[in-house]
VEXPA-294967 format. One record per residue: x, y, z of N, C-alpha, C, CB in turn. Coordinates in steps of 0.05 Angstrom, whole numbers, padded with zeros to 5 digits, always signed. Glycine has a CB too. Example, Ala and Ser with C-alpha at 12.3 -4.5 7.8 and 13.67 -1.06 7.14 Angstrom:
<atoms>
+00264-00114+00156+00246-00090+00156+00264-00066+00156+00226-00089+00181+00257-00045+00142+00273-00021+00143+00258+00001+00157+00282-00012+00114
</atoms>
This chain:
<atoms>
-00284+00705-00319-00299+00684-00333-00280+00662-00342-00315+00696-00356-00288+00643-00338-00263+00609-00342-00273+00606-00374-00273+00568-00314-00251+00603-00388-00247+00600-00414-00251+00571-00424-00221+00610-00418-00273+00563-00436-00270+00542-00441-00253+00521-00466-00290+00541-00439-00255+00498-00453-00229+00477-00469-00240+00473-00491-00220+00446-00457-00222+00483-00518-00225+00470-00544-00226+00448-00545-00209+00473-00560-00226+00434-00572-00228+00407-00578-00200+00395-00582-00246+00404-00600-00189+00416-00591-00155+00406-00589-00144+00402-00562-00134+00429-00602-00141+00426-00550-00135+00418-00521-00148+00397-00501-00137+00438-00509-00172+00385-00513-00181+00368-00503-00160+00338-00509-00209+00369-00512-00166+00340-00544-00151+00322-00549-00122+00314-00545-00155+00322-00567-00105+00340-00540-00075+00348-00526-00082+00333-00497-00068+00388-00522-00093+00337-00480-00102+00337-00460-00105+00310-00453-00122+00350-00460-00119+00291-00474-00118+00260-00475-00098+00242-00485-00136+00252-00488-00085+00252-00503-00063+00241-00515-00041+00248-00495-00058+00253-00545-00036+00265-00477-00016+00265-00458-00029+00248-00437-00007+00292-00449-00043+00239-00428-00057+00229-00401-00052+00201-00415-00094+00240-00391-00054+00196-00438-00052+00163-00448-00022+00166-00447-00067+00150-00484+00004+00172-00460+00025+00171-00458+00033+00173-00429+00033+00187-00475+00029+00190-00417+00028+00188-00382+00026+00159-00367-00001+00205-00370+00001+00150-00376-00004+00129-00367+00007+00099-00373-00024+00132-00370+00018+00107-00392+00034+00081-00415+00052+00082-00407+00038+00080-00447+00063+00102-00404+00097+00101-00396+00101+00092-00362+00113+00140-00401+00077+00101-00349+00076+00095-00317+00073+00068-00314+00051+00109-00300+00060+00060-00330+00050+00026-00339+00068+00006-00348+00031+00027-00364+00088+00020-00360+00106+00006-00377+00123-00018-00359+00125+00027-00390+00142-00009-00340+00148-00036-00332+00140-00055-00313+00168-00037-00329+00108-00052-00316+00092-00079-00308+00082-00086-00336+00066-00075-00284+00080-00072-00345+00075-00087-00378+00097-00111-00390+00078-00060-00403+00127-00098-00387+00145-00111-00387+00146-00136-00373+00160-00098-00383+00147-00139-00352+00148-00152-00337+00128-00179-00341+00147-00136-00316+00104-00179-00348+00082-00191-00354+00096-00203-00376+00056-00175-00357+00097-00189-00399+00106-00200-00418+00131-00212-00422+00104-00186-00430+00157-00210-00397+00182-00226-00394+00166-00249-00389+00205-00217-00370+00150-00254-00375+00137-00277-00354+00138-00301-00369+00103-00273-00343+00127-00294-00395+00120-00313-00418+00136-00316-00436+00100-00310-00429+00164-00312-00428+00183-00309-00449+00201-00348-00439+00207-00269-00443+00214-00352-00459+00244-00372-00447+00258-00357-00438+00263-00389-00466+00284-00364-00420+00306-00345-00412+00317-00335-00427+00324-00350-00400+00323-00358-00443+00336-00342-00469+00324-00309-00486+00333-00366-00493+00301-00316-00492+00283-00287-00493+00292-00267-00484+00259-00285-00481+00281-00272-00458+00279-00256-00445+00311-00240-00428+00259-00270-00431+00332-00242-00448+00355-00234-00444+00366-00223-00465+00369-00251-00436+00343-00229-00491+00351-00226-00519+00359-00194-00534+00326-00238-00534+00377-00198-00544+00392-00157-00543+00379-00170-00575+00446-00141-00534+00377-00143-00585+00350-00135-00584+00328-00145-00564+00342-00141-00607+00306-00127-00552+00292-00137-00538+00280-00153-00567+00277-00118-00517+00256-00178-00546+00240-00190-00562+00215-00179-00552+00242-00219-00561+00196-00172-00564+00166-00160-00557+00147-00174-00561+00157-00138-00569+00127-00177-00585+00108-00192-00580+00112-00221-00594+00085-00178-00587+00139-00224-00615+00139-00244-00631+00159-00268-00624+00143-00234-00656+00145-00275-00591+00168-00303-00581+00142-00320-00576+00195-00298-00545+00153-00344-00573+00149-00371-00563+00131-00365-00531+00183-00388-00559+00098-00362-00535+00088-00352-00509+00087-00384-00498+00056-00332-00510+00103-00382-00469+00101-00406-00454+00093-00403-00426+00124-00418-00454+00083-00417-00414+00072-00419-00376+00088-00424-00367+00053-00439-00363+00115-00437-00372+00134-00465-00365+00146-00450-00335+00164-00476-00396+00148-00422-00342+00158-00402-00314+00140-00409-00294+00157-00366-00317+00116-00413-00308+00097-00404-00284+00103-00432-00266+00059-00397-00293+00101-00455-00273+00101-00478-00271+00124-00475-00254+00101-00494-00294+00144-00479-00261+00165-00482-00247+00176-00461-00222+00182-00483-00267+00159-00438-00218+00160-00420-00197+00141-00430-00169+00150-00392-00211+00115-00440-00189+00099-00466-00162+00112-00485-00154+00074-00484-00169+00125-00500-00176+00139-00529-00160+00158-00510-00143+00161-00558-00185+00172-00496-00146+00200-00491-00124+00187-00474-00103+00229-00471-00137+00168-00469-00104+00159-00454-00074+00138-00448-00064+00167-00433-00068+00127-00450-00050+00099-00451-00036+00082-00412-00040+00108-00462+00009+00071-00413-00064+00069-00391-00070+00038-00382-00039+00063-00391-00110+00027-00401-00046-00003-00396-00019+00013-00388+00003-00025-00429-00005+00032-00402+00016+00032-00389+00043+00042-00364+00040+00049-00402+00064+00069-00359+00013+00078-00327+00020+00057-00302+00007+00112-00320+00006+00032-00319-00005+00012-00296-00008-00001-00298+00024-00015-00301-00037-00015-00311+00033-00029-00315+00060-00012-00294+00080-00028-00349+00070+00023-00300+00084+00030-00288+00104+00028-00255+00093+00057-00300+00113+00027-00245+00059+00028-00220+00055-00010-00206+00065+00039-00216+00020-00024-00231+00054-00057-00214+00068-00057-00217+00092-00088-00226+00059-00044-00225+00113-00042-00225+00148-00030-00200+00149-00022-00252+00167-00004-00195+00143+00017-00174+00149-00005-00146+00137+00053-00181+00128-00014-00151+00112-00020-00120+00100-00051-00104+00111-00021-00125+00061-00068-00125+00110-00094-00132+00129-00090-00121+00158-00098-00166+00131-00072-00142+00178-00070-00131+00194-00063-00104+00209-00065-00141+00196-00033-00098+00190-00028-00076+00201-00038-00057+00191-00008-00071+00203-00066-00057+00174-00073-00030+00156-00105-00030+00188-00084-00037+00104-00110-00053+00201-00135-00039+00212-00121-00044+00239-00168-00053+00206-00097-00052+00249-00090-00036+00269-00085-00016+00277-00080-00039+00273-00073-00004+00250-00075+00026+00246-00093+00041+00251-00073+00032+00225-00118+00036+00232-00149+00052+00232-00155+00042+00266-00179+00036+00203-00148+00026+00277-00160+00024+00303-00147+00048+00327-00155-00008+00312-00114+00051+00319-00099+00081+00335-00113+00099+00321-00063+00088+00331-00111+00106+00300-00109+00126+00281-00139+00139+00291-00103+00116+00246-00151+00126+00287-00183+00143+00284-00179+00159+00310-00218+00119+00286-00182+00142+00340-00180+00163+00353-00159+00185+00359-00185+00156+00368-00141+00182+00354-00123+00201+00352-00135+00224+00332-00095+00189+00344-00138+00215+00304-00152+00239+00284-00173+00254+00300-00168+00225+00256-00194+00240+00304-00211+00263+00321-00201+00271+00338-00233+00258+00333-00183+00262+00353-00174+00286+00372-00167+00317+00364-00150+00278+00384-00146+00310+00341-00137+00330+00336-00150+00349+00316-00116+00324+00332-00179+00332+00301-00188+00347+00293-00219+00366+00301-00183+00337+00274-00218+00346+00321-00249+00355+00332-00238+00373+00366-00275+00316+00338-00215+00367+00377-00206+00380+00397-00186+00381+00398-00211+00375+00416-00174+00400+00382-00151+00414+00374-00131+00428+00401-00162+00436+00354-00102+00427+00403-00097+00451+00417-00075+00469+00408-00092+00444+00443-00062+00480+00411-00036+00502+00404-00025+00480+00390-00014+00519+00432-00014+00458+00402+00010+00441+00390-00001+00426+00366+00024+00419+00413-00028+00426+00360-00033+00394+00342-00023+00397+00323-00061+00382+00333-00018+00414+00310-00002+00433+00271+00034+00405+00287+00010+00506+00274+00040+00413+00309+00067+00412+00318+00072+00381+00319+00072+00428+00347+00052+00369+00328+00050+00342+00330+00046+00321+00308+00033+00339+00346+00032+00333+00284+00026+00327+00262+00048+00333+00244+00005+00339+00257+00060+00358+00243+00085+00350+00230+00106+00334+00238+00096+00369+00225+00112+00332+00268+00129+00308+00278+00125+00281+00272+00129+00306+00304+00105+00280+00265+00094+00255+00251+00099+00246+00237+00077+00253+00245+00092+00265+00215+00104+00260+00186+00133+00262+00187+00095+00282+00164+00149+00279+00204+00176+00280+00204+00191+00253+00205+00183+00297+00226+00174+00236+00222+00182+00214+00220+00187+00199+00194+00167+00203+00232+00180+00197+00167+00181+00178+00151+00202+00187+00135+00157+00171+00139+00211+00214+00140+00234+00220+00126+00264+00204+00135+00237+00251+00128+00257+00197+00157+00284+00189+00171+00291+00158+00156+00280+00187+00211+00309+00153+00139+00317+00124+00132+00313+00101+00147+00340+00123+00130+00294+00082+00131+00293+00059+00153+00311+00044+00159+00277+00041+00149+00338+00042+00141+00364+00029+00154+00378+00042+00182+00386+00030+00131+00361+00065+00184+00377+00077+00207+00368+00068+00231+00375+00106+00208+00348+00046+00234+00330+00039+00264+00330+00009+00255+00291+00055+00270+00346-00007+00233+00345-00033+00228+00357-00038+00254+00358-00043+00201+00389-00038+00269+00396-00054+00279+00382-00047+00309+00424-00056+00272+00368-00034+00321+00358-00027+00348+00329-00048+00348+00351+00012+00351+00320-00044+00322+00292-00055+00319+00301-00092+00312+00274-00035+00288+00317-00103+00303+00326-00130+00294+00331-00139+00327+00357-00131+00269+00353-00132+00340+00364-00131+00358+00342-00142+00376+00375-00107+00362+00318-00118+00376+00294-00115+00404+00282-00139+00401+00267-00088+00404+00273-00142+00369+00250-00174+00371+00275-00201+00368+00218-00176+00333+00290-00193+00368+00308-00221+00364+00306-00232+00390+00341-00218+00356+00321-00207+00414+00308-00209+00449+00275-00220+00451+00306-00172+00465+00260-00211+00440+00234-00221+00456+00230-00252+00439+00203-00197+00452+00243-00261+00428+00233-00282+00406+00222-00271+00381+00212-00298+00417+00210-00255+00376+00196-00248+00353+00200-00243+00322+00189-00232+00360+00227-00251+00314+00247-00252+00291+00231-00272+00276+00279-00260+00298+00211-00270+00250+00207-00282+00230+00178-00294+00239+00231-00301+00223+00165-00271+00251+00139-00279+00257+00121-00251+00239+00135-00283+00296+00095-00259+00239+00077-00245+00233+00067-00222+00251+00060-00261+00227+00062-00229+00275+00060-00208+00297+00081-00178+00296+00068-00225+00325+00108-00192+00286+00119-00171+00291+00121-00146+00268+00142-00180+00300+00121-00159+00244+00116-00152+00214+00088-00134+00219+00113-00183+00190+00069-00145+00236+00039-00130+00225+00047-00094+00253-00007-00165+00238+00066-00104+00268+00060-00079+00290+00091-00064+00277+00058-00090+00334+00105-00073+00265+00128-00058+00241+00103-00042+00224+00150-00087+00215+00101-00052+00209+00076-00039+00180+00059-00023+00198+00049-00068+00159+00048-00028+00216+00037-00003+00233+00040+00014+00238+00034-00002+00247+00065+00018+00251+00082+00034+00258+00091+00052+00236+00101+00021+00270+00099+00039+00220+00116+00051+00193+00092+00072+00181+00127+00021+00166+00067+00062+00179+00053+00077+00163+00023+00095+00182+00045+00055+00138+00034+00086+00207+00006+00105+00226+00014+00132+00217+00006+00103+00268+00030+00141+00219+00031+00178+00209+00014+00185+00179+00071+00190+00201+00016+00163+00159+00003+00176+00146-00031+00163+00138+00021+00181+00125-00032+00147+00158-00056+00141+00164-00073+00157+00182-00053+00120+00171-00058+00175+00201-00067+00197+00218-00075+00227+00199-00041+00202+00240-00059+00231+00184-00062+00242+00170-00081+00248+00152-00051+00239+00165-00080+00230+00137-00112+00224+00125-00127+00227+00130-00121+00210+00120-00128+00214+00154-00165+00211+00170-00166+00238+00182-00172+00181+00202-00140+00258+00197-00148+00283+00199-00161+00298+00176-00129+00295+00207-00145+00293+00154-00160+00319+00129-00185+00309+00128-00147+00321+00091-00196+00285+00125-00225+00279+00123-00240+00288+00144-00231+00252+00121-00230+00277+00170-00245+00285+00195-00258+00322+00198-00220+00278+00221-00233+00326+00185-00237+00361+00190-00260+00372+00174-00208+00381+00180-00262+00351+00148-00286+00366+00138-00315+00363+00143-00286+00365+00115-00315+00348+00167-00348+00336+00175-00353+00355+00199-00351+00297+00188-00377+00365+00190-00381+00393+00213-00385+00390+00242-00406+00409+00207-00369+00398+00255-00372+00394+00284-00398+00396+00301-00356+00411+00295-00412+00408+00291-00444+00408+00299-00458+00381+00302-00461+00425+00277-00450+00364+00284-00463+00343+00286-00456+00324+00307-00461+00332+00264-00429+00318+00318-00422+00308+00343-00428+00322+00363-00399+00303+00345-00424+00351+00361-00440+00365+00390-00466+00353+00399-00450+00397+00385-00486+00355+00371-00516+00347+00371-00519+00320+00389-00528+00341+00339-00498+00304+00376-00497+00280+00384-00494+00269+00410-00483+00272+00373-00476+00284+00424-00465+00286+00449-00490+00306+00475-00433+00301+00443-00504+00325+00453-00525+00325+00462-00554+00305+00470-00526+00338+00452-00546+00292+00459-00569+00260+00468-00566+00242+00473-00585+00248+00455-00536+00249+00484-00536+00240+00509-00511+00210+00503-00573+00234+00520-00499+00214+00473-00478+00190+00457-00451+00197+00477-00469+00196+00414-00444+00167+00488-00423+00170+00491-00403+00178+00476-00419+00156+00499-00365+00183+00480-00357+00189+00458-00339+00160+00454-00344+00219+00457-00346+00128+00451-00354+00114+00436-00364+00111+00420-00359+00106+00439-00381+00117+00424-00414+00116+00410-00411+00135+00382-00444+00133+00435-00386+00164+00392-00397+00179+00378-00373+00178+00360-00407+00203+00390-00356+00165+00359-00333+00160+00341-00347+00129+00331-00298+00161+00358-00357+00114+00337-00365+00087+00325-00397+00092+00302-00371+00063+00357-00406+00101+00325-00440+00100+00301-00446+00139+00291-00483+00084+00330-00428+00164+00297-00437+00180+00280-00417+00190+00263-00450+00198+00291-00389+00195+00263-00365+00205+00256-00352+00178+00232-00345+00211+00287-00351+00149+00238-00340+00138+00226-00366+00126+00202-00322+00122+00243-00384+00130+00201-00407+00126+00177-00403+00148+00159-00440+00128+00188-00392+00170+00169-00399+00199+00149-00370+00199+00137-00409+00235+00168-00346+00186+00153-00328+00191+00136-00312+00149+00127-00304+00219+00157-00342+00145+00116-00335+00123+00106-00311+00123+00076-00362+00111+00101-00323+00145+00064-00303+00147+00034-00271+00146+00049-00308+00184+00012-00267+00164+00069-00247+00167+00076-00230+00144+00081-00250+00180+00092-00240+00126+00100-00233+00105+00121-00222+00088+00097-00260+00089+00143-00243+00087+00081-00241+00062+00058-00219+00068+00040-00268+00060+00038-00213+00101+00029-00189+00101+00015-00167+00099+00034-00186+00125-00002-00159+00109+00048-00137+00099+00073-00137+00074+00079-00142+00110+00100-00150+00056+00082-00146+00033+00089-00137+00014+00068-00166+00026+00101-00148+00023+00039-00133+00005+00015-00105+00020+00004-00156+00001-00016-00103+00050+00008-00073+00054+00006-00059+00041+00030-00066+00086+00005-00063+00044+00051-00041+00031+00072-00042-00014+00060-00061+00041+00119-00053-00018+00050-00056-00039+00045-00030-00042+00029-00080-00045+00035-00044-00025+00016-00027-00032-00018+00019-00021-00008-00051+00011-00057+00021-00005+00009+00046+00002+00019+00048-00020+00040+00048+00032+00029+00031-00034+00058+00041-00056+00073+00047-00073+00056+00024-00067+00092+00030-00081+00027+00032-00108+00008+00066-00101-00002+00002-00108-00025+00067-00082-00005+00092-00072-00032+00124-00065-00014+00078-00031-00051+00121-00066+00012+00143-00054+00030+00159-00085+00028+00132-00040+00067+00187-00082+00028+00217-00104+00018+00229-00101+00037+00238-00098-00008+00239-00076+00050+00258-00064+00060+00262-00090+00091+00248-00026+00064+00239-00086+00099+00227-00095+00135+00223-00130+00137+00185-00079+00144+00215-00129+00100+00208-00169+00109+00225-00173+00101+00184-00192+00097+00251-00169+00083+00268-00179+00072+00293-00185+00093+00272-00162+00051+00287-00171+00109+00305-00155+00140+00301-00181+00165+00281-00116+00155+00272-00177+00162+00258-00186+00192+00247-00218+00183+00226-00160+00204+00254-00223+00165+00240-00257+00155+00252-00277+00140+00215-00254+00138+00263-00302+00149+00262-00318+00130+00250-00341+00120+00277-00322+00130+00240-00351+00134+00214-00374+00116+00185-00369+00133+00224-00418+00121+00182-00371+00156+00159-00373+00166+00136-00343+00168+00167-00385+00193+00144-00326+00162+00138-00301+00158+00135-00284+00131+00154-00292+00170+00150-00305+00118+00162-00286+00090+00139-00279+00070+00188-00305+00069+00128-00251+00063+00109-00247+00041+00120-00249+00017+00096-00223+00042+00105-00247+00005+00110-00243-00027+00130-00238-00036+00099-00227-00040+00144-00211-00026+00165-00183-00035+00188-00205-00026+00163-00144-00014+00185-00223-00004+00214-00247+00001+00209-00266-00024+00212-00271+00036+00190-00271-00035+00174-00296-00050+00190-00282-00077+00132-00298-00050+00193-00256-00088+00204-00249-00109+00234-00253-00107+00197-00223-00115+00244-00242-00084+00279-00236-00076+00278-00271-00081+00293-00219-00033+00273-00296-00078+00275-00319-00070+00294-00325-00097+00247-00335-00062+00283-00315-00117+00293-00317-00148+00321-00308-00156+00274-00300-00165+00326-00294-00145+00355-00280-00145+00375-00296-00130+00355-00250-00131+00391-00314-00145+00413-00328-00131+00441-00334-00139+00404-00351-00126+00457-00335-00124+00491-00342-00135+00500-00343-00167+00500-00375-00124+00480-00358-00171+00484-00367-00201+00473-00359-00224+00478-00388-00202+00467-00325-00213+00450-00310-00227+00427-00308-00233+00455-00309-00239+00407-00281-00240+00386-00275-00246+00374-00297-00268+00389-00248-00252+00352-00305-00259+00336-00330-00276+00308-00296-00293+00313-00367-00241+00323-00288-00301+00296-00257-00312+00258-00278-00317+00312-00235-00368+00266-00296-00333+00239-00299-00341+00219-00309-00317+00238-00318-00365+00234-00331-00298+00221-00331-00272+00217-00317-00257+00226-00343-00261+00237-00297-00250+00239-00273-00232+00218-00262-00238+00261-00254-00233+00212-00255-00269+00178-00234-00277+00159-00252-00276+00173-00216-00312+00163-00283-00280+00128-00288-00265+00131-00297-00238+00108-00314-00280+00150-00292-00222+00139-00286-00194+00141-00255-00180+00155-00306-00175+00160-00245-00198+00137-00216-00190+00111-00216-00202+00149-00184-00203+00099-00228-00220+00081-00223-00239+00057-00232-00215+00085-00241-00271+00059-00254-00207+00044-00275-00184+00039-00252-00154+00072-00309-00174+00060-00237-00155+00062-00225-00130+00052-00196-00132+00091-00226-00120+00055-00189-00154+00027-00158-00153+00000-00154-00160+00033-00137-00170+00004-00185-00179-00032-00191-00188-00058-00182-00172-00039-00223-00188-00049-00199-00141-00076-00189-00131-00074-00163-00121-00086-00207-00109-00053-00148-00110-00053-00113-00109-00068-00108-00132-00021-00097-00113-00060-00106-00156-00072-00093-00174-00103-00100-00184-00056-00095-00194-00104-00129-00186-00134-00130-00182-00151-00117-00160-00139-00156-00180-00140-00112-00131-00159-00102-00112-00158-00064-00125-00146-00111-00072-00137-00054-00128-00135-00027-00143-00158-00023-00170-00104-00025-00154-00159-00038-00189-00177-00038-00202-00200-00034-00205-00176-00048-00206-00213-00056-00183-00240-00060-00175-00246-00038-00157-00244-00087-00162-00231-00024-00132-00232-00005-00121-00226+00030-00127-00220-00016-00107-00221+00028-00149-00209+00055-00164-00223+00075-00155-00211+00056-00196-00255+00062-00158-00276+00088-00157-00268+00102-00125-00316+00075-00159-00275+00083-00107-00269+00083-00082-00251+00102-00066-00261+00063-00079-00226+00088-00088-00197+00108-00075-00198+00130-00087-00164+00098-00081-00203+00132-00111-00204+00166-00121-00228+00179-00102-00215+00170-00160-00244+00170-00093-00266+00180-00081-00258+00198-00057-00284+00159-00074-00249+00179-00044-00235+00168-00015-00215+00203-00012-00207+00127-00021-00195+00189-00041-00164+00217-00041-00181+00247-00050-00129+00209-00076-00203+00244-00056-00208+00278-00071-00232+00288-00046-00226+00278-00115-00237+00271-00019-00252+00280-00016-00253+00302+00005-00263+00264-00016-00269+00325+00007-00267+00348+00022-00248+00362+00000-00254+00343+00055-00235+00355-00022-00222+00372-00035-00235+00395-00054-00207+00356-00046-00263+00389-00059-00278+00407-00073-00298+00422-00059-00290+00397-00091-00306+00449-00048-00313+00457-00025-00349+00458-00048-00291+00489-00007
</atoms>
């Protein structure tokens, strides 16, 4: 018989989940709040917290020096794209392996994942090298089939644990009347595992929006997202802190606003098939 939760352990229970969350929170809190600092502030030993001089003047001066629209535009092409190029491999591959399984799929699925362990500096110079040859150095094309690549394993992944929990009877049925298997991955399999599709597709978003490593690498003006739009701040003559945090500040806003609004979604999305 499950023992039920006091009112203390409830309240234990909340008071750690708020400290949890504050402390996880904390240096975007910071950061927000450098934004609106002077430099001076915002370098100030003692820190300064809430009792400085709140100014925009960062913000201002981070628009005049650089075209903030295009390096958001090229980050919703890059993160956009390569999150439903993905779902466009990924799906069929997931049903394969979860609707027609064989000895190896366990084998193939961990090779998969095996992949993301391997350091991405270790395939920088083969991969720089290849698109420098085809032309493709500081384009968008090549950034959206990078981010693809980088994150189809655990986009396969995903859509297998979901896939696996939609009962196979229903595509049999389906295939009994005669559905192609177009038909039967487009109008019966991908409606039922809409929660799924939808949380996978805003986490792979949110790791195409947030990845440095590849555009910082593979881009310098005509390509460059956001994550270049922050590095842009960092120069010879040292860290400018209070601009640096309102153009990171500029550059996670809309991540976090789409996380927000979507919360229900993605928690939906990550817990689902998890409760039998």
């Amino acid at each position: 018989m499950a023992r039920k939760t006091t009112t203390g352990q409830r309240a234990l229970i909340t008071v750690a989940a708020w400290g949890i969350g504050l402390l996880i929170s904390f240096p975007i809190i910071w950061t927000i709040l450098t934004s609106f600092k002077t430099e001076a502030q915002a370098i100030a030993s003692p820190p300064v917290w809430f009792n400085f001089d709140w100014t925009l003047q960062n913000y201002i001066d981070v628009n005049t020096r650089s075209d903030y629209l295009r390096y958001f535009w090229n980050s919703v092409v890059i993160a956009v794209g390569s999150t439903l190029l993905g779902l466009a491999v990924a799906i069929p591959a997931a049903w394969s392996m979860a609707f027609q399984p064989t000895k190896n799929t366990k084998n193939v699925l961990m090779w998969m994942l095996s992949t993301k362990m391997m350091p991405a500096v270790g395939v920088l110079v083969p991969v720089y090298l290849g698109l420098r040859s085809m032309g493709l150095l500081d384009t968008r094309i090549a950034l959206v089939t990078i981010m693809m690549l980088m994150n189809l394993p655990i986009i396969v992944w995903m859509l297998f644990t979901y896939f696996r929990e939609i009962p196979g009877e229903i595509l049999e049925a389906a295939r009994m009347d005669g559905a192609s298997l177009r038909n039967e991955i487009i109008y019966v399999l991908t409606p039922m595992a809409v929660p799924g599709i939808a949380s996978t597709l805003l986490l792979n978003v949110i790791l195409a929006w947030n990845e440095a490593f590849w555009t910082l690498n593979l881009t310098t003006t005509n390509a460059a997202p956001l994550t270049a739009f922050i590095a842009s701040f960092s120069s010879p003559q040292g860290l400018f802190y209070a601009k640096l945090s309102a153009a990171s500040t500029m550059a996670i806003a809309p991540i976090l606003i789409l996380g927000w609004f979507s919360q229900k979604q993605l928690v939906r999305g990550l817990t689902f098939g998890a409760v039998k």
